[in-house]
C-alpha positions, 0 to 999 in steps of 0.5 A: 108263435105269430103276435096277435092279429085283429082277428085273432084279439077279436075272439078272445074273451075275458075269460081267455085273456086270464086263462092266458095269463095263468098258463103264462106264468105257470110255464114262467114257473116250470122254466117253459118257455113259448117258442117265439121268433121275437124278430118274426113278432117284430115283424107281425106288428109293425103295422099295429098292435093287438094286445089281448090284455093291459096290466098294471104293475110296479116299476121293480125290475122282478115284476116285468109282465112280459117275463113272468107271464111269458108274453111276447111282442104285442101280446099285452098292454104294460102300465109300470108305476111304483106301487101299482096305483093307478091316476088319471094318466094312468087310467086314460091309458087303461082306456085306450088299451080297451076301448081303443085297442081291444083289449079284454082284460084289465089286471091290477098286479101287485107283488110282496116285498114292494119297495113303495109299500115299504117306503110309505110304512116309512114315510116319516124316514123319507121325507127328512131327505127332501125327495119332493116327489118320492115322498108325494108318491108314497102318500098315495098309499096313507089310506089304505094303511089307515083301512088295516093298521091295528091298534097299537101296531108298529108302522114300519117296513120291518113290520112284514104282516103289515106290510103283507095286508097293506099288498092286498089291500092295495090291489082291492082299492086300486081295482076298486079306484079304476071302477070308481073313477072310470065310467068308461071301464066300469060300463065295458065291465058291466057289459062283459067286454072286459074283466077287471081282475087283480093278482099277486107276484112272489118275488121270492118263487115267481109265482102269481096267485089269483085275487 
């Protein structure tokens, strides 16, 4: 299978984009791969790059896009951080993928049994340890435990109906932060030049399901 062209990329459409990416992971689930020359995509994109979508998910060495999408070279935009949050890096980075690149969709992937999640349920563990800047990035998420926690609920990571709403809930209010703090993205949303969607990861069967 060839990597994208400029002209293939132009008549994709958001829509498409996302279909592209269930068929993806569905044939990452069934163990059918796409057949792919990865040296002939080489080849194919050492002029430039057409990536039909960008997606921004966590560093967890499970949650490669390329690999539980089956995507080859060229074919996606690919934004790692812990917890799949998104920052003004990480949203200019959102931007030239679609407004500069082409790109025709915006996914917002997070993933169950994330270690950041986790970490920020545990919060008063890690900073004792004096890790400056981890205990920074799990700050990121008080907000949204502060949105489900109950009254009385244990806070912790052992807590798994916690840590399952604080998953979802996270990928809603990074959606929601990308439209609220990038009028670039929510115009070309607006416009239907893009989607901006979210899904979930199964560590345990591969399988992404929908938002």
């Amino acid at each position: 299978m060839k990597a994208h062209t400029l002209e293939t990329q132009s008549t994709i459409s958001p829509d498409k984009a996302l279909q592209f990416l269930k068929e993806g992971n569905q044939r990452f689930v069934n163990n059918l791969k796409m057949n792919r020359n990865l040296l002939e995509q080489v080849n194919d994109t050492r002029e430039g790059q057409f990536p039909f979508a960008v997606i921004l998910s966590c560093i967890d060495s499970r949650t490669s896009s390329e690999l539980i999408f089956d995507q080859g070279l060229g074919d996606i935009f690919s934004v790692r951080i812990a917890g799949n949050f998104s920052n003004e890096d990480i949203l200019g980075s959102i931007e030239y993928a679609c407004k500069i690149a082409g790109s025709k969709l915006v996914l917002v992937l997070g993933h169950s049994k994330c270690g950041a999640l986790k970490g920020a349920l545990d919060a008063e563990k890690i900073g004792p340890l004096g890790i400056d800047y981890l205990t920074k990035l799990v700050n990121n998420f008080d907000s949204s435990i502060q949105e489900i926690i109950k009254e009385g609920e244990k806070k912790c990571s052992t807590n798994d109906d916690l840590l399952n709403r604080l998953t979802f809930k996270n990928i809603d209010n990074t959606i929601s932060n990308i439209r609220k703090k990038s009028s670039t993205l929510k115009k070309m949303e607006e416009d239907e030049e893009i989607i901006i969607a979210g899904a979930h990861y199964d560590v345990d069967t591969g399988e992404v399901t929908w938002n």
